[in-house]
N, CA, C and O atoms as a GROMACS GRO file, in nm:
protein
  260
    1UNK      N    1  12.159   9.817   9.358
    1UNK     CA    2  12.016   9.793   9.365
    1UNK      C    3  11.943   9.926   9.345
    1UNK      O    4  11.996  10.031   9.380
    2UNK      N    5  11.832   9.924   9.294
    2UNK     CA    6  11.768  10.083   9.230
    2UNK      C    7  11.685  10.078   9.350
    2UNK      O    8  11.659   9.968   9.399
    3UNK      N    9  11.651  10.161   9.391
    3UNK     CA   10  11.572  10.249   9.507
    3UNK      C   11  11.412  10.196   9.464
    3UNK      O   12  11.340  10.188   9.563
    4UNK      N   13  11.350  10.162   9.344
    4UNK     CA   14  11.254  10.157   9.300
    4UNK      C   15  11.236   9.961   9.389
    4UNK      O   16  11.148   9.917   9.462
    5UNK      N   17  11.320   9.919   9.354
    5UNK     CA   18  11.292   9.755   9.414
    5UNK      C   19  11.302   9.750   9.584
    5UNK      O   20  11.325   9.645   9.644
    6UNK      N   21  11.282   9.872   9.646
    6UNK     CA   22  11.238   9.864   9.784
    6UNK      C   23  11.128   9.852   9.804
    6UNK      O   24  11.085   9.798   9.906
    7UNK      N   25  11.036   9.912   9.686
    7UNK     CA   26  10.895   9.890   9.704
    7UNK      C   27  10.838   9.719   9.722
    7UNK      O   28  10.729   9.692   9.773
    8UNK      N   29  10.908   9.644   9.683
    8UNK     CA   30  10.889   9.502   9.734
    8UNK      C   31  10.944   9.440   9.813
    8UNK      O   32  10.972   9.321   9.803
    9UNK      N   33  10.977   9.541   9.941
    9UNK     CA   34  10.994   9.512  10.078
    9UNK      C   35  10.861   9.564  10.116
    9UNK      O   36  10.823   9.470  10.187
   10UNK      N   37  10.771   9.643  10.116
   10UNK     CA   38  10.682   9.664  10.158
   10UNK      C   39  10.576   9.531  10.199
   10UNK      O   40  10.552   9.482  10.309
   11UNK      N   41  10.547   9.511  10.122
   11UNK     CA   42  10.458   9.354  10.144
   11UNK      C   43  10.483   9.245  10.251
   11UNK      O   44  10.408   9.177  10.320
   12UNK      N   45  10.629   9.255  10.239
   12UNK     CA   46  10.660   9.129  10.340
   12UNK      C   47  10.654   9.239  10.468
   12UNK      O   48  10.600   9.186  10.566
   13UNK      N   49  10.689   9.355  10.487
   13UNK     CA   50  10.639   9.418  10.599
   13UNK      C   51  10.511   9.407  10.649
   13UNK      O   52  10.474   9.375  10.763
   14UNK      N   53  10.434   9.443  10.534
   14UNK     CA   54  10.287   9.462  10.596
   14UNK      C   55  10.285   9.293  10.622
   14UNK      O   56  10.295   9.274  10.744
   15UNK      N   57  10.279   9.198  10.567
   15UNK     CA   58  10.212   9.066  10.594
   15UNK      C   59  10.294   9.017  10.717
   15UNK      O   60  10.237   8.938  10.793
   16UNK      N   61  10.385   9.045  10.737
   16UNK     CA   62  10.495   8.943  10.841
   16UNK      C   63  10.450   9.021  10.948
   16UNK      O   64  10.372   8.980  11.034
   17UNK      N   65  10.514   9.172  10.944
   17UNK     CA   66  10.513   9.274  11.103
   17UNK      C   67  10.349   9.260  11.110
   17UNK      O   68  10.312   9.241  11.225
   18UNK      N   69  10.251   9.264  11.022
   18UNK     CA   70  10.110   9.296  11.056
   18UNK      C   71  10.039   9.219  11.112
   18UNK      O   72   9.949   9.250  11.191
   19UNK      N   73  10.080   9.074  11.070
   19UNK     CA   74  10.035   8.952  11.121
   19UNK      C   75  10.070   8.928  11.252
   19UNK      O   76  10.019   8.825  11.298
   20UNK      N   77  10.153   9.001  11.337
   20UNK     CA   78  10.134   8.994  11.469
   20UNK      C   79  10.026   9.025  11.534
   20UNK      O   80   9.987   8.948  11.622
   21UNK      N   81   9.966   9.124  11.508
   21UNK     CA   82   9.896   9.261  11.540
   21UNK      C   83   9.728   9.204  11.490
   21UNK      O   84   9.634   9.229  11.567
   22UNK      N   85   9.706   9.143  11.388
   22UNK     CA   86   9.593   9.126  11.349
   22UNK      C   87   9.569   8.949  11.381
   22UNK      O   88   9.480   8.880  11.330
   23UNK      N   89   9.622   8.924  11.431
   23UNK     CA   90   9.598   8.802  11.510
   23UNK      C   91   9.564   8.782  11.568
   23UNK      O   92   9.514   8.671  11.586
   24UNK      N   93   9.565   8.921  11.683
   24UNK     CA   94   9.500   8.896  11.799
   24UNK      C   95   9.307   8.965  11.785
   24UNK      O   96   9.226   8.989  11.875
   25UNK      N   97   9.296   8.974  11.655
   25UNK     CA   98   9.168   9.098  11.655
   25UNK      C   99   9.078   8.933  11.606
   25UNK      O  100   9.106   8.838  11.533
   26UNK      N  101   8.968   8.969  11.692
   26UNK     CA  102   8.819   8.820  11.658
   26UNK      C  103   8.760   8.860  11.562
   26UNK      O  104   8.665   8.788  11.534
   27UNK      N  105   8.776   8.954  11.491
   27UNK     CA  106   8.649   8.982  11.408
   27UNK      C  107   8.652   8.918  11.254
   27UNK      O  108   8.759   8.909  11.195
   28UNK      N  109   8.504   8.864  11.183
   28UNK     CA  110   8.523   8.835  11.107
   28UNK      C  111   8.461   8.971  11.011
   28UNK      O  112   8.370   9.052  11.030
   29UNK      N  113   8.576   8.946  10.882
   29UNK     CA  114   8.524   9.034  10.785
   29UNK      C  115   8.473   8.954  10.662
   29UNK      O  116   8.516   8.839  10.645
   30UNK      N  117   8.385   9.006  10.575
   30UNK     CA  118   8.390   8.946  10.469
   30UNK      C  119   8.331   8.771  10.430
   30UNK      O  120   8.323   8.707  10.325
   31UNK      N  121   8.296   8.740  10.583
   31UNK     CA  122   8.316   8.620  10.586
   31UNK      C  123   8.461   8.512  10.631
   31UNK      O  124   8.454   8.389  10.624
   32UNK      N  125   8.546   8.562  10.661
   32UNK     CA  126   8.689   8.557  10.690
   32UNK      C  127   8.754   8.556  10.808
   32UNK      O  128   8.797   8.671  10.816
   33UNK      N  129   8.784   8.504  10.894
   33UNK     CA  130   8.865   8.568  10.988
   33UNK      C  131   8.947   8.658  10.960
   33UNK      O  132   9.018   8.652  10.860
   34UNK      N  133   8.951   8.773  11.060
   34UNK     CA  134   9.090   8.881  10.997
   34UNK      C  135   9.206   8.905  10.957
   34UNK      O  136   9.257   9.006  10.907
   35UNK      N  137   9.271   8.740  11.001
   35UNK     CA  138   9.404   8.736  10.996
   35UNK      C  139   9.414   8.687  10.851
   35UNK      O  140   9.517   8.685  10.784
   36UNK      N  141   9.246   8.630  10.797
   36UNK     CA  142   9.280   8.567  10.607
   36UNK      C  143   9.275   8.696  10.581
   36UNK      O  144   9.376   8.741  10.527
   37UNK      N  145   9.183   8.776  10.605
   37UNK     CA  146   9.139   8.934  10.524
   37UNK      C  147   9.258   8.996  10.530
   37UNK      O  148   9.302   9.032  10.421
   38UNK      N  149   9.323   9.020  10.626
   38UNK     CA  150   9.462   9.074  10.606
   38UNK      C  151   9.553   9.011  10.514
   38UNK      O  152   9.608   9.080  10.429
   39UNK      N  153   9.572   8.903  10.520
   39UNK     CA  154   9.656   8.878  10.385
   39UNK      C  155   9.590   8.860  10.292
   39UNK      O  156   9.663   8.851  10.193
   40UNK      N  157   9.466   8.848  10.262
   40UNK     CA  158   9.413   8.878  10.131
   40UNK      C  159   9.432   9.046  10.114
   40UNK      O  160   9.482   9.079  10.007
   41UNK      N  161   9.413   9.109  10.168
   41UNK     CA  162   9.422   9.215  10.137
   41UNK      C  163   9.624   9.255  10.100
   41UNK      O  164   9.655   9.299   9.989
   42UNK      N  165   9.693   9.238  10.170
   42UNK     CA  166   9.830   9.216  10.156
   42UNK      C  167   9.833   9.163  10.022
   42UNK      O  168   9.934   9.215   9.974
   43UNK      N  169   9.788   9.099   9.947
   43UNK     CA  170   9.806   9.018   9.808
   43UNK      C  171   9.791   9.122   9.720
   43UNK      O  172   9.873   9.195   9.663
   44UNK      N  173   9.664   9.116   9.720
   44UNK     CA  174   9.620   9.271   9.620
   44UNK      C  175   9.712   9.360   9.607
   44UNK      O  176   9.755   9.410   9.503
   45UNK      N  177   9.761   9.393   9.784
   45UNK     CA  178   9.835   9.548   9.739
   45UNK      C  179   9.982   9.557   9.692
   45UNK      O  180  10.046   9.652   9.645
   46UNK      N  181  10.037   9.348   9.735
   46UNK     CA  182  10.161   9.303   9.668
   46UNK      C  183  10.188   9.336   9.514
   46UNK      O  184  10.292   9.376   9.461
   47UNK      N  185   9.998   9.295   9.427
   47UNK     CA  186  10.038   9.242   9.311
   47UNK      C  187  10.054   9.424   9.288
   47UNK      O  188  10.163   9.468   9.252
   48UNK      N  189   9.942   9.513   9.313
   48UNK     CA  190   9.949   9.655   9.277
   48UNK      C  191  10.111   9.717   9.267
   48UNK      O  192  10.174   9.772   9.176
   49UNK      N  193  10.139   9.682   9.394
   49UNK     CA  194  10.335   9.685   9.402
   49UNK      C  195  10.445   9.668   9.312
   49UNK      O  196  10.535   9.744   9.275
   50UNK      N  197  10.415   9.550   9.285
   50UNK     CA  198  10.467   9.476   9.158
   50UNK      C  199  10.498   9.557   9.042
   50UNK      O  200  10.602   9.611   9.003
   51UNK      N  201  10.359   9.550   8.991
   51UNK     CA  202  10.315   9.624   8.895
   51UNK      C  203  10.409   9.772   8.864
   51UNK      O  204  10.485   9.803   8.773
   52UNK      N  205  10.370   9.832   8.969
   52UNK     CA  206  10.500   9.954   8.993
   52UNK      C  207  10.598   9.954   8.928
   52UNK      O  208  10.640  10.004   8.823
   53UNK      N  209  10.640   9.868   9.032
   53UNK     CA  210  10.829   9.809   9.001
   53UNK      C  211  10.812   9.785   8.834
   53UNK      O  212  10.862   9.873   8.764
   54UNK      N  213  10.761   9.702   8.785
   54UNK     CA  214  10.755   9.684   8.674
   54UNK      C  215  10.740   9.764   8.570
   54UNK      O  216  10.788   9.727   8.462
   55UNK      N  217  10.670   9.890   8.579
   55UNK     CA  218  10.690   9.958   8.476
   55UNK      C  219  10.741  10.086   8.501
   55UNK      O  220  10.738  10.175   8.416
   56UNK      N  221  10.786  10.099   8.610
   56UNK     CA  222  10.888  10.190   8.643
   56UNK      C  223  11.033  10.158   8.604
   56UNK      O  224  11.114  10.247   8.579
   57UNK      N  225  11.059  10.032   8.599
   57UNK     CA  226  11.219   9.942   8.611
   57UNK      C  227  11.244   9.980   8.508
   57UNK      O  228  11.143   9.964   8.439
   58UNK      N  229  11.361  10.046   8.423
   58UNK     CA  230  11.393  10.097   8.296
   58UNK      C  231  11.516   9.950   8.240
   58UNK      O  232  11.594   9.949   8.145
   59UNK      N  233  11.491   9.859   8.325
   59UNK     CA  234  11.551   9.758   8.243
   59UNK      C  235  11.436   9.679   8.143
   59UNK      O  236  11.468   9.586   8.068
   60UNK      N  237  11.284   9.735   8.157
   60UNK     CA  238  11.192   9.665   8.129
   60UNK      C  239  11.123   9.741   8.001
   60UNK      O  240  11.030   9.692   7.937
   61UNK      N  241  11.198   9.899   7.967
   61UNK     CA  242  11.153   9.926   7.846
   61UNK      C  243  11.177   9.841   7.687
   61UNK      O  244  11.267   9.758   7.674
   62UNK      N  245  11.083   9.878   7.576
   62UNK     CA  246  11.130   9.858   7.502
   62UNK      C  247  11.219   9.936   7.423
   62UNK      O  248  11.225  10.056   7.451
   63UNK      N  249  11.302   9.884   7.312
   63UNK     CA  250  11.430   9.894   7.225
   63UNK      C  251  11.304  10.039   7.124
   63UNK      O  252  11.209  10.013   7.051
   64UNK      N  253  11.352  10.158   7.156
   64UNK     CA  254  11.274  10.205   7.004
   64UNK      C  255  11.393  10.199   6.924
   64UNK      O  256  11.508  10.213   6.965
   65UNK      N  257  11.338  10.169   6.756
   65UNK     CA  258  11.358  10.137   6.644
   65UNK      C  259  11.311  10.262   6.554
   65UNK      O  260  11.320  10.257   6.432
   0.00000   0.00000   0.00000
């Protein structure tokens, strides 16, 4: 496994371990309770993550010709 696909352990950290923690907070943001704002926010920084992995992953270059 490449060291680079740990970065998509991150996410399920922040959303799983965080969601303890921001569960207990009343406040609304955004219009939201905090516990949606937190995983909305968790999404975003999943897809940003992703993204990473993805063009970092050297199985994902192209063939030069």
């Amino acid at each position: 496994m490449k060291p680079i696909y740990l970065l998509g352990a991150i996410p399920f950290i922040g959303i799983v371990g965080g969601s303890v923690f921001a569960s207990k907070v009343d406040a609304i943001v955004l219009g939201m309770p905090f516990l949606m704002f937190w995983h909305v926010i968790w999404l975003g920084i999943a897809s940003v993550l992703m993204l990473i992995i993805y063009k970092f992953d050297p199985a994902n270059e192209e063939e030069q010709e």
